[in-house]
N, C-alpha and C positions, 0 to 999 in steps of 0.2 A: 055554525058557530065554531070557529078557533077554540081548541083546547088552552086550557091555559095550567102553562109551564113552570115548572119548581125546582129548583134547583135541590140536589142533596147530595151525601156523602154515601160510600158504596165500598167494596172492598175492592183491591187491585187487581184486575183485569185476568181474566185468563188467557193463558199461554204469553204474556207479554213479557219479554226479557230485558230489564233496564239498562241501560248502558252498554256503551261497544265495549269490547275486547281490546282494542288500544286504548283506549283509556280508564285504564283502573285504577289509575289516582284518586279517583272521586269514590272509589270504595269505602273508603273512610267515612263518606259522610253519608250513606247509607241508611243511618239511622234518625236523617232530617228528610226524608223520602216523604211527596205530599202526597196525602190519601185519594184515591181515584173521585171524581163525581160524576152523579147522573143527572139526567136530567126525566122528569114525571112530568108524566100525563096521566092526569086524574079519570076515573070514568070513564073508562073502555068498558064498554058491555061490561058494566059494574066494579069494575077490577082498574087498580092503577099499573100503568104502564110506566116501568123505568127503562131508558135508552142510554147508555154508555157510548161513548167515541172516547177512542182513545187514538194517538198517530205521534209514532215516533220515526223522528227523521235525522240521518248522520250526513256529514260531507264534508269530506277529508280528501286532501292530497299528500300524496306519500313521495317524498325525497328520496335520493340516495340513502339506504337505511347501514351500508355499510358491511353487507354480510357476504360481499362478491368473492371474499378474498377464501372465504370454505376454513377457519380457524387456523390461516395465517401457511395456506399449501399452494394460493395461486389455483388453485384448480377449478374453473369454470363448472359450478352444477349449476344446472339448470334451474330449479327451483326458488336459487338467489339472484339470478341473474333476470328475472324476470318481473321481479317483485320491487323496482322501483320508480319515480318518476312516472304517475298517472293518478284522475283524478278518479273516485268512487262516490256511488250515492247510493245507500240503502234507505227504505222505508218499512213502516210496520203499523197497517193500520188493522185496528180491533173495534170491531162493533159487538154488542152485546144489548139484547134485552131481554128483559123480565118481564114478565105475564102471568098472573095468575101461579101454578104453578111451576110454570115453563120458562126454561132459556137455552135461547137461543145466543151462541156466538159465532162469531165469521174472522178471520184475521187473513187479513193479504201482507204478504211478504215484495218486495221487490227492491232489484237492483239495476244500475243505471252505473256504466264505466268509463271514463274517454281520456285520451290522449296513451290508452297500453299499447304496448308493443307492438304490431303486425309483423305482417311475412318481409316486406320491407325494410322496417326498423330492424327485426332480426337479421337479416343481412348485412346491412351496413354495421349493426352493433359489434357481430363477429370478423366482419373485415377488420374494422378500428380496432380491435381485440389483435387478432393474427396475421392478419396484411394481408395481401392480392394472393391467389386468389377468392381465399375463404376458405371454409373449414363445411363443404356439404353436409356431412356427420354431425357438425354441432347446430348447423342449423336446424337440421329435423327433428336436434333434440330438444331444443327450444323449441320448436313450434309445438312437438307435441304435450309438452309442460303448456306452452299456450292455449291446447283445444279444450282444456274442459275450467278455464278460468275464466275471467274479466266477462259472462257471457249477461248479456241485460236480459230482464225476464220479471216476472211479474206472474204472481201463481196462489194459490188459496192454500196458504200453509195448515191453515187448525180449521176445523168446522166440527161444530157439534151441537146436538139439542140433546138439554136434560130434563126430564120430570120427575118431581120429589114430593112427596105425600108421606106425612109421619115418620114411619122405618122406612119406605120400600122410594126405592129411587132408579131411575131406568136412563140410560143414556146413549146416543146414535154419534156417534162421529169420533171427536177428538176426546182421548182421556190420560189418566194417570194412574197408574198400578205400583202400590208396593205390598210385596206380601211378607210380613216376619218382619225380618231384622234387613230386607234385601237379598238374603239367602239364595231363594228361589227365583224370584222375579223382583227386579226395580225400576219402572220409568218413571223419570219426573226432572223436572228441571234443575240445573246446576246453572244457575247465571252468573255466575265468576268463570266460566268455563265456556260458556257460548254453548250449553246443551239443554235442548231440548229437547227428547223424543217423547212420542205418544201412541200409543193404539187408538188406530182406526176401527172404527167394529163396532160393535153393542157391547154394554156393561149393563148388570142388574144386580142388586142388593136389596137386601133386606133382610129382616129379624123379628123378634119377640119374646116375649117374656113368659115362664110357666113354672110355678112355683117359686120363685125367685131367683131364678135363673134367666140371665139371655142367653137369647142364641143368636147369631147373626150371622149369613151368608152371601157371598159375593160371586159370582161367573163373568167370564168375559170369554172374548173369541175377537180377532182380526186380523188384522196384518201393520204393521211397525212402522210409525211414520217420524223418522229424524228428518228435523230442517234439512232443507236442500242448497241452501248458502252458508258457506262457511267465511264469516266478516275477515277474520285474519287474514285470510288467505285469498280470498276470492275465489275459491274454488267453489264448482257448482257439483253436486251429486246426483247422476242421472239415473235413473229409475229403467227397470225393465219392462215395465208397463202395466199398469192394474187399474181395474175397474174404479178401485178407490180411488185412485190419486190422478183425477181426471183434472186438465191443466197446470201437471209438476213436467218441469223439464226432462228432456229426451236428451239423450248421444246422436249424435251427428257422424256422418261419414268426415277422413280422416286424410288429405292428401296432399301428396309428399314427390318430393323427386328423385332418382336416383340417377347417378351418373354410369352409363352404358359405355363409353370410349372416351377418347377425346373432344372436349367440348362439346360433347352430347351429353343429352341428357333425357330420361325417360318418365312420366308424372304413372305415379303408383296412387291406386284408394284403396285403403283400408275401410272396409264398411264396419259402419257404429256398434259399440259395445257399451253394454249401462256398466255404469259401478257400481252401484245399489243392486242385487235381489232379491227380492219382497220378500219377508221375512213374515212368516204368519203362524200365532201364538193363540192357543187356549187352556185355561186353567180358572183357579178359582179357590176360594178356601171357605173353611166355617169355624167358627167361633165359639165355647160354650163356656158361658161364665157364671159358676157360681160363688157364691160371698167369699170363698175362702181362694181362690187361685179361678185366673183361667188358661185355657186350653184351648189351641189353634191347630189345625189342618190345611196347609197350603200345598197346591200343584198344579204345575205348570207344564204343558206339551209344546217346544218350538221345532217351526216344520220348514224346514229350506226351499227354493225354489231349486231342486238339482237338474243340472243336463247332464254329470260327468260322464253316464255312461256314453250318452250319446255325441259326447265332445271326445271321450278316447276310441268309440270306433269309427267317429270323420276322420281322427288323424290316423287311424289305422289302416282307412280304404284310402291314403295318401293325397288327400287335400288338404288345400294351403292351410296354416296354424290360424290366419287370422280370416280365412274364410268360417273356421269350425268355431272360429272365439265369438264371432257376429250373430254366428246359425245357434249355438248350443254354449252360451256364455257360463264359464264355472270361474272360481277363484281361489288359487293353489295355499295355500296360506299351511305354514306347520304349527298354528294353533286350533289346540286339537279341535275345539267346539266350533270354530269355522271349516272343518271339514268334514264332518257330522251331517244328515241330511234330517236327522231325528235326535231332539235331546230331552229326556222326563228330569223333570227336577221335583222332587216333593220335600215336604219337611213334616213335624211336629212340632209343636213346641209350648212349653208350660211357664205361665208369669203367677207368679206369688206377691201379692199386694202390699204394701206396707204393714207389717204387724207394729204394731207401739209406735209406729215412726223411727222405729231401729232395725227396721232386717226386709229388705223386699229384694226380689232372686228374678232370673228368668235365664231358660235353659232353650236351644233351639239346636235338632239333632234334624241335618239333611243327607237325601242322597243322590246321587245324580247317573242316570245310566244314556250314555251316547250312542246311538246305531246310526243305522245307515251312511257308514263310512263313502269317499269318495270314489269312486271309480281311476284307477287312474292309466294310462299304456305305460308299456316297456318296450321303448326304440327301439332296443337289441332283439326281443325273442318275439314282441310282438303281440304278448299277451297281457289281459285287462285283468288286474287283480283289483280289488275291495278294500280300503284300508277297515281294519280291527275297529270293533264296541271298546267304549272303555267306560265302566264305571268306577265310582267315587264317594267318597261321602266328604262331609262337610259338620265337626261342631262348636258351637260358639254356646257361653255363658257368661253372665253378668252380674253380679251382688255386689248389693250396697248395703254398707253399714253406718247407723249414725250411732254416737257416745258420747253426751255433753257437747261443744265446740266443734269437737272433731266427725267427720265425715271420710270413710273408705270406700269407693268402688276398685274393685278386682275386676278383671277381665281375662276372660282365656278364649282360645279357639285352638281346635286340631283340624286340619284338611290333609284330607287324602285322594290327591287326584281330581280333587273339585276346582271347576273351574267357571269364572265369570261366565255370562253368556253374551260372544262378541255379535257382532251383527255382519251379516253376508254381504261385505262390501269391500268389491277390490282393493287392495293397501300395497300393491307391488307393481304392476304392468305401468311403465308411462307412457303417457297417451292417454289412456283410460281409466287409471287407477284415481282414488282420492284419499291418499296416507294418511290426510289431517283428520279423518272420523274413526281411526284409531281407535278412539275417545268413546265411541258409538259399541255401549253394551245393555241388557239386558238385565240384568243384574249385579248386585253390588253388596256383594260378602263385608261384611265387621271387617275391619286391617286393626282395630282395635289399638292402632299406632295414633300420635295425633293429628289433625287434621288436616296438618303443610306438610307432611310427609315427603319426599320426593323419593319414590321409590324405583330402583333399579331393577330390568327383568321384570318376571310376574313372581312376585315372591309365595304370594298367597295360596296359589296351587296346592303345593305340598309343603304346608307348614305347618308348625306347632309353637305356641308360646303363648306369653301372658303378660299385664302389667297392672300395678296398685297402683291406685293415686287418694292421697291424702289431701284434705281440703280442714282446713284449722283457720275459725273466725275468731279472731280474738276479741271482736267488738262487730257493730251493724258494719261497720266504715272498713273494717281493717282485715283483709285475708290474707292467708300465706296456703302455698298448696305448693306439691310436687307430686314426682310419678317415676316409676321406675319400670320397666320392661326386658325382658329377655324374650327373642324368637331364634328356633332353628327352622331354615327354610334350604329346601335340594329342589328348588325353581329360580332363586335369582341369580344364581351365578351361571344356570343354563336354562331359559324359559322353555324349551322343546321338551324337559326330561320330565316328557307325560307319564312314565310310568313311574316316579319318583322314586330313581333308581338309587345306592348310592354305590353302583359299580358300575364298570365301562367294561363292553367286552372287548378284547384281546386278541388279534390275530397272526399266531406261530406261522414261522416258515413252514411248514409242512401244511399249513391248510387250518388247521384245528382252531377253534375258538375255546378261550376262557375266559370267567370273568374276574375281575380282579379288584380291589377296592379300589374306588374312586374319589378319595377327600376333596379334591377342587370343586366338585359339586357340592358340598357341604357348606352353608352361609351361620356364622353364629352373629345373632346383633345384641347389644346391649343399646338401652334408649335410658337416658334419665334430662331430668329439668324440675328446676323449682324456681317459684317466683312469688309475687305479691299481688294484690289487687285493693286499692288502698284509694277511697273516695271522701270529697272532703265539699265544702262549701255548700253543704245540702242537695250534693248530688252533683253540681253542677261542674265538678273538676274529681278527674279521677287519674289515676298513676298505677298505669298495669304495665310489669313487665317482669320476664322471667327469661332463664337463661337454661341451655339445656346441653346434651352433647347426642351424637349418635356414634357408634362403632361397629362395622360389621366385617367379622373377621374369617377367612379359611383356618382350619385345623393344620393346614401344609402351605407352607411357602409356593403360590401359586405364578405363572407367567402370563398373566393378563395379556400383553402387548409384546409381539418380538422386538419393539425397539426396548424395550426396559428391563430390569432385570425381576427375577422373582419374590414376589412379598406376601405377606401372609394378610396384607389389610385388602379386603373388597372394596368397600368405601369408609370413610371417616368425616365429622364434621361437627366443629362446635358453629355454639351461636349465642344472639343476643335479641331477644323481640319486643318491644316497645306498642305500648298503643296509651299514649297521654292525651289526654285535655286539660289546660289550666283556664279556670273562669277568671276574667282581668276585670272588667267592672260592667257593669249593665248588661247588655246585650254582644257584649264581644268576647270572643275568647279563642287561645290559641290550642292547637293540635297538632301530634307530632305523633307518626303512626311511620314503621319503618322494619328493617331486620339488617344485620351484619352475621354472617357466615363465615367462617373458614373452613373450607372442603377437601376435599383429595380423594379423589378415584384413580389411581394405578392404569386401569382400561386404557385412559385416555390422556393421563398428562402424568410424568414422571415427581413432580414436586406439586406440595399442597398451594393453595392459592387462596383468594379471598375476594367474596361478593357482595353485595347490599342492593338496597333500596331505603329511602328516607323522604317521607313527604312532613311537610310543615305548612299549614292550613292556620291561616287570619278567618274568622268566623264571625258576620252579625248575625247572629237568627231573628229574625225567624228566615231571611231574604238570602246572605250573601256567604259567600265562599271564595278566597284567594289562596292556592294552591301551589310551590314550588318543590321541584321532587330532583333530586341527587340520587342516580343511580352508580354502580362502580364493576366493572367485573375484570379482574386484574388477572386474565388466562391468556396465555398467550394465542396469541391470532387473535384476540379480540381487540376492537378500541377499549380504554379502558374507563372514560367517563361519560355519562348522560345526562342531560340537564332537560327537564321539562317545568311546564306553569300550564295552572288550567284557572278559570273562573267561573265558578256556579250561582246561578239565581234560582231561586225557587218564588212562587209565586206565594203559598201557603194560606189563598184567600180566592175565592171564587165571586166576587163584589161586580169585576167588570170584565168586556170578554178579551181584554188581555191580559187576564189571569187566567184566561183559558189556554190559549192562544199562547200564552209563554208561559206554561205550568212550570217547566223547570227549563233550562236552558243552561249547556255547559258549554266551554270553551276552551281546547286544548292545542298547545304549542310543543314542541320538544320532540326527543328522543328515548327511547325505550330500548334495553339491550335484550337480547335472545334471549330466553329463559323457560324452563320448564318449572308451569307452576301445578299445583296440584290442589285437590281439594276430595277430604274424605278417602283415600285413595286412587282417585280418579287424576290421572296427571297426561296433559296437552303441554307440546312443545310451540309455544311462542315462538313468531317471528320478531326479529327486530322493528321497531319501528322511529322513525321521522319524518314530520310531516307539521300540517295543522288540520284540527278536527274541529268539527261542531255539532252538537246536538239538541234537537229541539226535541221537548215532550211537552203533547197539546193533550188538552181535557176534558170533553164536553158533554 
């Protein structure tokens, strides 16, 4: 007998990240996201069985996107020069079911690329570039920007079984960790950002009650699994090989020509180098709660995969640099927690409950101790030093106060020396490096700044500061709120100044060193903004927007850039942020969701300028979506306008199986300028993009 089938509703899918990275126009609509379903089978060995399928699929062709020109220098980088004119297909299919107390989920990842560049196309691309007889130099430099892109592949991104009984819960594969405030340890998704990572490993949990007290405790243990496709980019992240991640893409050997004489020429391999090394964490915390406050314990041990020693005495017994990079792979990076082979990070930290519904607090004191420094050689004498421990601490506080209408949260943090925890993946060598996971850390310290932040440098390191924000309802419908901030930070104006110095040393003709005060390392910012949030039509129409400025200043007239002259401003930037809906009648309404900036960084351009983004959205719900978006960025060497249109369908009804089949379905045209977006701290440099996209999410 055929089971018979029932359709129902379920929550959204694990490890699934909505929408690509080009197209974030449809962020806006976000909040018409249709709920996942499953489908049941009743009576399995007495137990219903729910099955999930979920499969999202993009396919896009990317144009000319316009960024060849390097911000108006002419100068051929490779990384623009390769990224346009070709087609892409990503998929993302997740299965998941439910059993009794068991789930089981699986999610395949895969790409599929045609019409990119070859060794060919690069050739002729640089001739029509330079003229006869070509540029050998730039072609290998293009090719090697080519080796670890556009590569088609298909692999088991997420895999995990969990089992949950009451408190205690046990899980094998794919998971998510945050402990604190993010202090110590944080993985978990950022989909406005294209991040995912997870630990692979075992997780266990569980608690109880005794006296009126919980307690609950959590362990894990495994090794760090980020996506291995990077959508923006196309870039692939190859792995140095672990038993866990059996079927994630390998590095390839590497080859190349070099010219020997006259019209000769010689074919060189570089044997394969990963960019990824598995990163492998264990930690864990406990929880004790009684009526009046609780009380947490987190810690976390991250342990490197190191060769350095045995990569500085290949190069030392005088073989090839990229024979020792193939045998004994390291990656030179001068942030400091990526040249660490050991980092303890633990914390404490105590929450106080709401008393009266006027006063609830929470305080989170970490510290963080780095060993096992790199190994690294000295060409000159020939000897392998150790780079230096360095410990840190890290504290952040929160209180909130309520008082009739009015609502206060305060926020402070002091860091010393603390530092995110990045992940072990080349960000420099091309050929084999992969810059774009940048992005790829381990934890994610309060910035206690607001959420679009775009921060400069790592400010957070060695910094101190605080901000209030006031939230004032004058009615259910009608808010007003602002916020105000000051940070002093001796990391963004030099992210290296690991020992968060605020002096440089000095060195006298005779040899002798002093130190001497160093103000250009010294960043002071002031943050404020206030705005409205103001809802009307029973909900159905609401008008937020709020306007803000940022300032971050040197104490001393500084020389950012030798073409410009000394200034005392780091960066600067007013703005204007919008997110409206107006309800027009029945089922339509419009929506206007956007920002306008004027900026100025000194660094990089001598006068201030001004950027945007503006989308404007025709809305039926429950079904439809029309999209037009006006970008602007007025910097020189940029174009300075963008025009894109998307249309979204949602299905919002599971009746027949092409509301499965085209659960939501988007549609995007246009152009998207370069831009560095950010969320929560967390900030990825955007490529430009032009092209047209499409997205199908199916639901079964």
């Amino acid at each position: 007998m055929v089971p018979r089938l029932r359709r129902c509703f379920s929550r959204a899918p694990f490890g699934l990240r909505a929408g690509a990275a080009a197209i974030p126009v449809v962020a806006a609509l976000s909040t018409l996201s249709v709920p996942a379903q499953a489908i049941e089978i009743p009576n399995v060995g007495g137990e219903t069985m729910r099955v999930l399928l979920t499969n999202t699929s993009e396919l896009a062709y990317r144009f000319d996107n316009r960024d060849d020109n390097n911000a108006g220098t002419n100068v051929l980088v490779p990384q623009n020069v390769v990224n346009d004119n070709y087609l892409e297909s990503y998929n993302r299919l997740y299965a998941r079911v439910d059993y009794w107390k068991f789930r089981l989920g699986v999610r395949l990842d895969s790409a599929v690329y045609a019409l990119e560049l070859d060794r060919q196309g690069v050739q002729d691309l640089v001739r029509d570039r330079i003229g006869e007889p070509g540029d050998l130099s730039l072609e290998n430099r293009l090719n090697r920007e080519l080796h670890s892109r556009y590569t088609d592949l298909i692999y088991p991104a997420k895999l995990n079984l969990r089992f949950k009984h009451k408190r205690f819960e046990a899980t094998l594969g794919d998971f998510y960790v945050h402990l604190g405030r993010g202090m110590v340890f944080s993985v978990r998704k950022i989909d406005e950002l294209g991040v995912d990572t997870t630990i692979r490993g075992a997780k266990v949990k569980g608690g109880f009650k005794a006296g009126g007290v919980n307690v609950q405790g959590m362990a894990f243990a495994g090794q760090l699994n980020p996506l291995r496709i990077d959508v923006p980019n196309g870039r692939i992240l190859h792995g140095d090989g672990s038993a866990l991640f059996f079927g994630f893409p390998k590095a390839g050997d590497f080859s190349y020509f070099e010219a020997t004489g006259n019209d000769t020429f010689e074919e060189r391999v570089d044997p394969a180098v990963p960019s990824y090394l598995e990163d492998t964490v264990v930690g864990g915390n406990v929880t004790v709660a009684p009526s009046f406050a609780t009380f947490e314990a987190n810690a976390t041990a991250l342990f490197r995969k190191s060769n350095s020693r045995e990569n500085a005495e290949c190069l030392r017994d005088g073989n090839d640099s990229a024979f020792c990079a193939s045998e004994f792979p390291v990656f030179r990076n001068p942030e400091s927690t990526r040249s660490h082979d050991r980092i303890i990070t633990y914390s404490g930290a105590v929450r106080i409950p709401p008393i009266e519904n006027v006063f609830d607090a929470y305080i989170e004191v970490a510290g963080q101790h780095q060993q096992k420094g790199q190994f690294s050689l000295n060409q000159n004498t020939g000897d392998i030093s150790r780079l230096e421990g360095l410990t840190g601490y890290g504290i952040y506080a929160n209180i909130n106060l309520h008082a009739g209408p009015a609502s206060f949260t305060i926020e402070g943090k002091h860091y010393q020396r603390f530092f995110p925890l990045g992940a072990n993946i080349d960000l420099v060598n091309p050929g084999t490096s992969a810059p774009e996971y940048s992005i790829v850390f381990y934890s994610r310290p309060p910035t206690i700044a607001p959420i679009y932040t775009q921060f400069l440098g790592s400010p957070d390191i060695c910094m101190t500061g605080g901000r209030v924000r006031t939230d004032v309802s004058l009615s259910d419908d009608f808010k007003l709120y602002g916020w105000g901030g000051y940070y002093r930070s001796l990391t963004e104006a030099n992210p290296i100044n690991n020992e968060c110095k605020t002096t440089r040393t000095v060195t006298e003709q005779d040899g002798t060193e002093t130190e001497v005060d160093a103000p250009e390392l010294i960043t002071n910012t002031v943050d404020l903004a206030a705005g409205t949030d103001f809802k009307f039509d029973h909900g159905q129409s609401h008008y937020i927007v709020w306007v803000g400025a940022r300032d971050q200043q040197h104490t001393v007239p500084v020389a950012s850039n030798v073409n410009f002259p000394p200034v005392t401003v780091f960066y600067r930037e007013a703005y204007i942020r919008y997110d409206i809906t107006q309800h027009l009648a029945g089922d339509f309404s419009l929506s206007a969701l956007g920002f306008h900036q004027r900026r100025y960084e000194p660094a990089i351009v001598d006068r201030p300028w001004h950027e945007g983004e503006n989308l404007l959205s025709l809305n039926y719900n429950p079904h439809w979506s029309f999209i037009f978006g006006v970008e602007y960025l007025l910097r020189p060497g940029f174009p300075d306008t963008y025009f894109n249109g998307a249309v979204q369908y949602r299905a919002k009804a599971d009746e027949h199986w092409y509301d499965w089949v085209f659960n939501t379905v988007t549609a995007y045209v246009g152009q998207r300028r370069s831009a560095l977006r950010c969320i929560g701290g967390v900030c990825r440099l955007y490529p430009a993009f032009e092209g047209a996209r499409v997205e199908l999410v199916s639901v079964f």
